[in-house]
N, C-alpha and C positions, 0 to 999 in steps of 0.2 A: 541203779543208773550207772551206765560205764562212764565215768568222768574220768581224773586223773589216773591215767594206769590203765584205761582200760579193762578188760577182763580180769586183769591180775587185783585191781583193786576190789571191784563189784562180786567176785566170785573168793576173792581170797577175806573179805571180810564176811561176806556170807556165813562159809564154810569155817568159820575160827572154831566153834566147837565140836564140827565133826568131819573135818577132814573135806577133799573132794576129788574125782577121777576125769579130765578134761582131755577129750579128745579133741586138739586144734585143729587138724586136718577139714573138720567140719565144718566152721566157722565159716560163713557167708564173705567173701574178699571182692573188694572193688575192681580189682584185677589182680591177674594172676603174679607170680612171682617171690609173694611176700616169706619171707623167713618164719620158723614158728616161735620165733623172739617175737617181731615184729606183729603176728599177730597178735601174741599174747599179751603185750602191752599198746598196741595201737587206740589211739583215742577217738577214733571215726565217732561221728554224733550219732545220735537219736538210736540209742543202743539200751537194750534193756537186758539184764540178768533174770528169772523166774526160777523160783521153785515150785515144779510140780508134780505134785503125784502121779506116778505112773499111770496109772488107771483115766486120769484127764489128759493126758498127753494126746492122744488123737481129738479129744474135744475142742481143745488147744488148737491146736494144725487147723481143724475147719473154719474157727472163730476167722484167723489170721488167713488163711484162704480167700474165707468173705470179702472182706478188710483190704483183700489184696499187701499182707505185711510178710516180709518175709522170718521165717522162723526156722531155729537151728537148732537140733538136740546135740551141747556138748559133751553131754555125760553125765555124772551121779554124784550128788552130796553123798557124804557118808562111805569113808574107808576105816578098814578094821585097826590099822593103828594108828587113826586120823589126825593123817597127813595130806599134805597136798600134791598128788603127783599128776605130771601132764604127760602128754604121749603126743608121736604126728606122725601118721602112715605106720601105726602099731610099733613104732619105737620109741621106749622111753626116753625125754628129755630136760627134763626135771622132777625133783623130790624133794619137798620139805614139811619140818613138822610143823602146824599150824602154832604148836607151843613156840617155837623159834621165831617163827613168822610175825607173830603178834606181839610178845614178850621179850626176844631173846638179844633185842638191840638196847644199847643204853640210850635213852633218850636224851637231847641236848639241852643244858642250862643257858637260856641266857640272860641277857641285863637287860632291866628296863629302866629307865628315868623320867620320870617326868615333872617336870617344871612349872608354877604356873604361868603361861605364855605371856608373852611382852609384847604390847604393839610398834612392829616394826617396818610396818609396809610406808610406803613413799605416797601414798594416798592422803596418810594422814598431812604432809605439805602442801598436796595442791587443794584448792579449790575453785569450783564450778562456778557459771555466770551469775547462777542465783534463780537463772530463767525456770519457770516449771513446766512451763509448757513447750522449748527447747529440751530439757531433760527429758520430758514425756516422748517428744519422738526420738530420741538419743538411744532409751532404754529399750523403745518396741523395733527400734533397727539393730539391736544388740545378739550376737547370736544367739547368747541363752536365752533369749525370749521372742525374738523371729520367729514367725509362722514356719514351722518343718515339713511345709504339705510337698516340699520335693523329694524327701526321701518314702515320708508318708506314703505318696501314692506309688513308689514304684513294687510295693506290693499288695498283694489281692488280699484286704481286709473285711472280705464279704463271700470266703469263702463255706459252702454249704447255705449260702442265705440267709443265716442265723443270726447276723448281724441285727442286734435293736438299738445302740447307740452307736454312730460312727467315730475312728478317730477324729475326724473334721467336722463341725456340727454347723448348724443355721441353715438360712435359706438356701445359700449358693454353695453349702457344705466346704467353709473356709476356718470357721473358728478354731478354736484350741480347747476341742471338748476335756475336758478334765479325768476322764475314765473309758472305757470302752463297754460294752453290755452285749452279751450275746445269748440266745436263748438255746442250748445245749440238746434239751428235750424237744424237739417240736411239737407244741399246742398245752404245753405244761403249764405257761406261763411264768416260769421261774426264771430269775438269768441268774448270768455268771457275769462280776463284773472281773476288769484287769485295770490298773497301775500304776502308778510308783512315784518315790519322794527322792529328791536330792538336795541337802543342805551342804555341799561341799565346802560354799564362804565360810557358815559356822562353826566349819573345822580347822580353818585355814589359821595353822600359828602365824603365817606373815599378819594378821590383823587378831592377832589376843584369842583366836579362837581355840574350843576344845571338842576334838572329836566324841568327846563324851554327850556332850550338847548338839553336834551336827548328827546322832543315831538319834537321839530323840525326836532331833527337827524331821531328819528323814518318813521317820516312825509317822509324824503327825502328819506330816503333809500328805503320807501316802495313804493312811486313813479318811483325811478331807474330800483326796481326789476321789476314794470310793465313794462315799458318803452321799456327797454332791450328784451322783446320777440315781440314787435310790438304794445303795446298798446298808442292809442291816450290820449298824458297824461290832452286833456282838457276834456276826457270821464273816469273818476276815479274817485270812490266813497271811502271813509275809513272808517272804524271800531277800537274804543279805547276799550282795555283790562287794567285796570288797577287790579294790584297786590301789595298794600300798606300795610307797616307795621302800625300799631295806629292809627287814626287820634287825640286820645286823649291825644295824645302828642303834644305842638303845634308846636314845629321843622318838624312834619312829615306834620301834617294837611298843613302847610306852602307852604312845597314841593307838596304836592298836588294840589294847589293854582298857583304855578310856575308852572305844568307841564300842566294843564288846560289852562292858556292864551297862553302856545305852542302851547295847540293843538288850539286854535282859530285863533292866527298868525298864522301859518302852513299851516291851511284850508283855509284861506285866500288868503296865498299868491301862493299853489299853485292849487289855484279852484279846492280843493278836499272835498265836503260836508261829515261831518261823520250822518251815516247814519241809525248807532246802536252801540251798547258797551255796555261797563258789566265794574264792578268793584268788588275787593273783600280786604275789608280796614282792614282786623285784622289779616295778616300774620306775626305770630310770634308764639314764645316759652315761655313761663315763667314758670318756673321750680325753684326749690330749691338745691342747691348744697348740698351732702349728707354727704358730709365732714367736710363743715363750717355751712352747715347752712343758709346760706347768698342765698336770693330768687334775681335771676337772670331772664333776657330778652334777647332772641335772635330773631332781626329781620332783615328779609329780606330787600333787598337796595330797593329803590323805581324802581317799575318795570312796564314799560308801552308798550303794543305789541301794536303796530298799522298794523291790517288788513286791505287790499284794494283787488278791484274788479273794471276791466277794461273794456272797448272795443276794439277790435281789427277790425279795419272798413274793412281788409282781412286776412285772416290765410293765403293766399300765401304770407303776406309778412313778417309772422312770421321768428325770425330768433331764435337760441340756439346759449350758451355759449362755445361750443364746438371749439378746434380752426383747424378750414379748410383747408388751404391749404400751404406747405411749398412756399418760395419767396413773400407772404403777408406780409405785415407789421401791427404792430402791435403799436395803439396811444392812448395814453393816454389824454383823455378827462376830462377840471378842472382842476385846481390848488391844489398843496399839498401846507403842514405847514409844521412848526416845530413842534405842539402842540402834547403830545405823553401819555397824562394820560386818563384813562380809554378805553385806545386799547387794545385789548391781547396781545400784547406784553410787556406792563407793567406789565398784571397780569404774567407772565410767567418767564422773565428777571427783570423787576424792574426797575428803573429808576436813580439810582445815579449816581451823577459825571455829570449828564446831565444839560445841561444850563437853565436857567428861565423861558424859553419863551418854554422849555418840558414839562414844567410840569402842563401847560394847557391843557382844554380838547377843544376841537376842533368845532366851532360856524359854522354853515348853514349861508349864505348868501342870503336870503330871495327873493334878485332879480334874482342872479347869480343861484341860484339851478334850480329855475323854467323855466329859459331862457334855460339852459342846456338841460333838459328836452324834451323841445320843440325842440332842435335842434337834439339830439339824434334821437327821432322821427322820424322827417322827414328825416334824413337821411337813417334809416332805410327803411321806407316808399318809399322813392325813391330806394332804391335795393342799394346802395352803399355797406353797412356793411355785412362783410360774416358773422360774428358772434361779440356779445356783452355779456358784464358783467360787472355789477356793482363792484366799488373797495369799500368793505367794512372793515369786520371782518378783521385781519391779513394784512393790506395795500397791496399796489401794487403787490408786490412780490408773495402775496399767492393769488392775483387773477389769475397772469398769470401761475404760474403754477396748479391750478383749470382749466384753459384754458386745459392745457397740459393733465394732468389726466385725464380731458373726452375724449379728442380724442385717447388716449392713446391704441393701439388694443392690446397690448401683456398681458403677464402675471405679476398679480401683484407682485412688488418684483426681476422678473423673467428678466437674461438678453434679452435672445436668443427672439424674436417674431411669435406667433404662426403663425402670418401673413406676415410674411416673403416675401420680395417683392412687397408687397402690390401694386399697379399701384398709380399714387401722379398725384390729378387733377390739373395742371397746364397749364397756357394759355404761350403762344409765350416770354411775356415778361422773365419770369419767369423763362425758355426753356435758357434764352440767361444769363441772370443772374446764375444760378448752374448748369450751360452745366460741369459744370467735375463730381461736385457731381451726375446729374441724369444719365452720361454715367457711370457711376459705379452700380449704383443703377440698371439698365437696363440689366447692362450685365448678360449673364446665370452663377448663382454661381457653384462653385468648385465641384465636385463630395462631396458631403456629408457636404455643405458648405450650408448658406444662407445668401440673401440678406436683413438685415432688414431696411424699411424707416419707420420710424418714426417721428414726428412731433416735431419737438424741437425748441429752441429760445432763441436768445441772446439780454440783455436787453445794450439798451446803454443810460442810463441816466450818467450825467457831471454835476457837480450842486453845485460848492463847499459853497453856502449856509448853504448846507444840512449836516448832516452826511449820511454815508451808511444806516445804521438803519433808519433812519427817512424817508429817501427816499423809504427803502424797506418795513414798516410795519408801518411808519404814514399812518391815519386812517379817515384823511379829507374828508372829505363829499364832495357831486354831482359831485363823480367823475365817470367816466366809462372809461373802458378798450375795445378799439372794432377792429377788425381785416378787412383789408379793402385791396383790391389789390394796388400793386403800384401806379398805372396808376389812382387811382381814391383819390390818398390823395389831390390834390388840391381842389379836388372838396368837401372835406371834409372842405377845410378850406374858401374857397367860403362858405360854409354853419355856419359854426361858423363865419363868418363875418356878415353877414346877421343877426346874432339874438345878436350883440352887441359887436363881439369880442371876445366870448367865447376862452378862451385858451384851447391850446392843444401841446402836445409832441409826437412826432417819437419814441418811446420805443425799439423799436428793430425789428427783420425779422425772421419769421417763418423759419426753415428748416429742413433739416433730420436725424440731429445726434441723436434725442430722448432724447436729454437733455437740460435742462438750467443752462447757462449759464448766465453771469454776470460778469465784469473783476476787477468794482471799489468793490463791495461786494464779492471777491473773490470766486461765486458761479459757479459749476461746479458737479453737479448731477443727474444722469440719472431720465427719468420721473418714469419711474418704481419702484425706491426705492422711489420716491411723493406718487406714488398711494399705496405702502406700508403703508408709512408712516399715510397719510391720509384715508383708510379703516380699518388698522388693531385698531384703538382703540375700536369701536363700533362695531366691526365685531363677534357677539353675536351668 
């Protein structure tokens, strides 16, 4: 891959143990002009290096013909005193030994330090109304957890029609599908899923956190989001994005150090090989104040995206986050905490007055994620789960009603339903459980009246552990939220038995008032003012 350096990088590490003869003259240019400096380290994207046998080289050409790709022969691995020398319009202009090239610089020492962090953010001062159902739509207008369907849709995620889960899911295709699924082969039935975890709060030393623990959370979450649409999580590969402030500081360089042997436990434990990555280590500001005088630095928290890419061993067994059917229940998968620093709901409410044990950031369990995981899966796999999602961003509360907002048919904000009566798939059991609500729902409405069913949900968590808050928007890792018919939750727990006990909770039961509810969080609001609440910030 030509990434940093371009050519000089991809071809110069190639070529370390046998030299290589690079005619730049050749090389493909966006337009004319370019210096043969410039090409030889220009970093134009979606560039690729090959080595190939002479003998396929025309094979080669025709593939990429097809393809419509363009392709450029720049010359030959393999020089007699293997070195690296370049040429442009048959004059040489550079030569060096691959031994000098690779070896012949001394590498740089430097310092790392690391501390263990202090909670220092101004969060820990304030605190919030106490309201949950106020925080509920606080957190779903928040940007990191705003519906993204304006940037979402300004590209074509349906290109070659391969598309089998979309970014956007549900009826009116608005949710916040948790992965993407595309079937690569046509008629294979296999997919490919795509992506990815950020635990940046976890890392953030302004709130005690360690980036050793934010590669983990990343690691896990990005695992779940596969998982969650059908992917076999022992066929997942990952990718590290690192975005670091300094390394010439050695508090940062440190943290970078901590967030690398996450990613190595992480990939470890949950047999996820990373399989490419980038980093970009000088995000910051330094500027001079115009006032005083005094030269200041503004740098970003340490920030690590971990991207993944799955198997899906069938797209029929693919499921979305969308919630299915009223009289489903609805279980929460994994154990919450208490631990409540770098969740959005710190950054939004704050944390004061909260106990000791809040103001930690919240630790993966190495064995327990990965078990999770695997049970997840096969549940899925075996057809139990009507729909799943990960509990991440916003805890519990704002996954399930994420639930709610995709399957949501009506108008955003909007009481009345365009969909008005809508038919509610339900089986016998289900039939016998809300026989008053669906004989209502059934009957012919009023001259100038309608009937609306809509998907809603009442949570019944008890937990005096917890607070309300903690329960609703703690932010605990390998958890999932999955919605499963009555009739099938033993078998859910036969399956969590089987992979070591994995815990799990009864949350509540789907049905048709089109709102959620909650009695100990005194939550009581229609989905529609969610889906408000949740599109209108980014609704661009």
């Amino acid at each position: 891959d030509c990434g940093a350096g371009g050519f000089s990088s991809a071809i110069g590490e190639m070529a370390k143990d046998l030299g290589a003869s690079v005619e730049l003259e050749k090389a493909p240019l966006k337009y004319a002009g370019l210096t043969y400096t410039e090409i030889w380290i220009s970093e134009a994207q979606e560039r690729m290096v090959l080595s190939v046998p002479k003998e396929n080289v025309e094979k080669l050409r025709a593939i990429c013909a097809e393809e419509g790709v363009e392709l450029a022969d720049l010359g030959e691995f393999g020089t007699e005193s293997k070195t690296l020398k370049l040429s442009y319009n048959g004059v040489a202009v550079g030569e060096m030994s691959m031994e000098f090239l690779h070896d012949g610089i001394p590498q740089p020492t430097r310092e790392a330090v690391w501390r263990e962090p202090a909670y220092t953010a101004t969060s820990r001062t304030r605190r919030g109304s106490g309201n949950v159902q106020g925080t509920l739509l606080k957190l779903l207008g928040h940007p990191t957890i705003a519906s993204k369907h304006w940037i979402i849709r300004q590209y074509d995620h349906e290109v070659q029609g391969n598309t089998v889960v979309k970014p956007l899911v549900g009826p009116r295709g608005r949710g916040p599908g948790d992965a993407t699924v595309i079937e690569p082969v046509a008629g294979t039935g296999q997919g490919l899923s795509v992506s990815c975890g950020l635990a940046t709060g976890v890392g953030d030393p302004m709130v005690a956190g360690d980036p050793y623990l934010a590669a983990l959370a990343g690691i896990d979450e990005c695992v779940r989001n596969l998982v969650c649409v059908g992917t076999h999580p022992e066929r997942i590969a990952i990718l590290d994005n690192f975005c670091w402030p300094s390394c010439e500081k050695p508090e940062n360089l440190a943290a970078l150090v901590r967030a690398c042997e996450g990613c190595y436990d992480g990939a470890k434990a949950y047999g996820t090989p990373f399989v490419s990555g980038k980093d970009s280590l000088n995000n910051q500001l330094r500027y001079e104040d115009p006032a005083t005088g005094e030269k200041k630095v503004i740098e970003i928290p340490p920030t690590l995206l971990i991207s993944g890419i799955g198997i899906v061993p069938s797209i029929n067994t693919c499921v979305t986050m969308d919630a299915k059917s009223a009289g489903n229940v609805l279980m929460l998968i994994g154990r919450g905490g208490p631990e409540m620093a770098g969740s959005v709901f710190e950054s939004v409410e704050g944390l004061g007055g909260m106990e000791e044990d809040a103001l930690r950031v919240p630790r993966v369990d190495l064995k327990v994620g990965p078990a999770t995981a695997d049970a997840v899966a096969t549940m899925i796999h075996d057809g139990i789960v009507r729909s799943a999602h990960d509990c991440s961003d916003g805890g519990l509360l704002v996954a399930v009603a994420e639930m709610l907002i995709a399957s949501y048919k009506g108008v955003a904000g909007g009481g009345v339903s365009e969909n008005a009566g809508a038919k509610i798939d339900v089986n016998a059991v289900i039939q016998n459980l809300l026989k008053p609500q669906l004989s209502n729902l059934m009957e012919k409405p009023a001259a100038g009246g309608t009937a609306a069913a809509e998907i809603g949900v009442e949570l019944s968590i008890w937990d005096d552990m917890l607070s309300a808050e903690q329960l609703a928007f703690g932010e605990a890792p390998s958890r999932y939220v999955i919605e499963v018919e009555q009739k099938d939750v033993q078998r859910v727990r036969n399956v969590l038995r089987d992979f070591g006990g994995i815990h799990a909770s009864l949350i509540g039961t789907l049905n048709t008032s089109g709102k959620l509810t909650w009695a100990k969080g005194d939550v009581s609001v229609g989905v529609g003012e969610l889906v408000g609440k949740w599109m209108g910030t980014l609704d661009w």
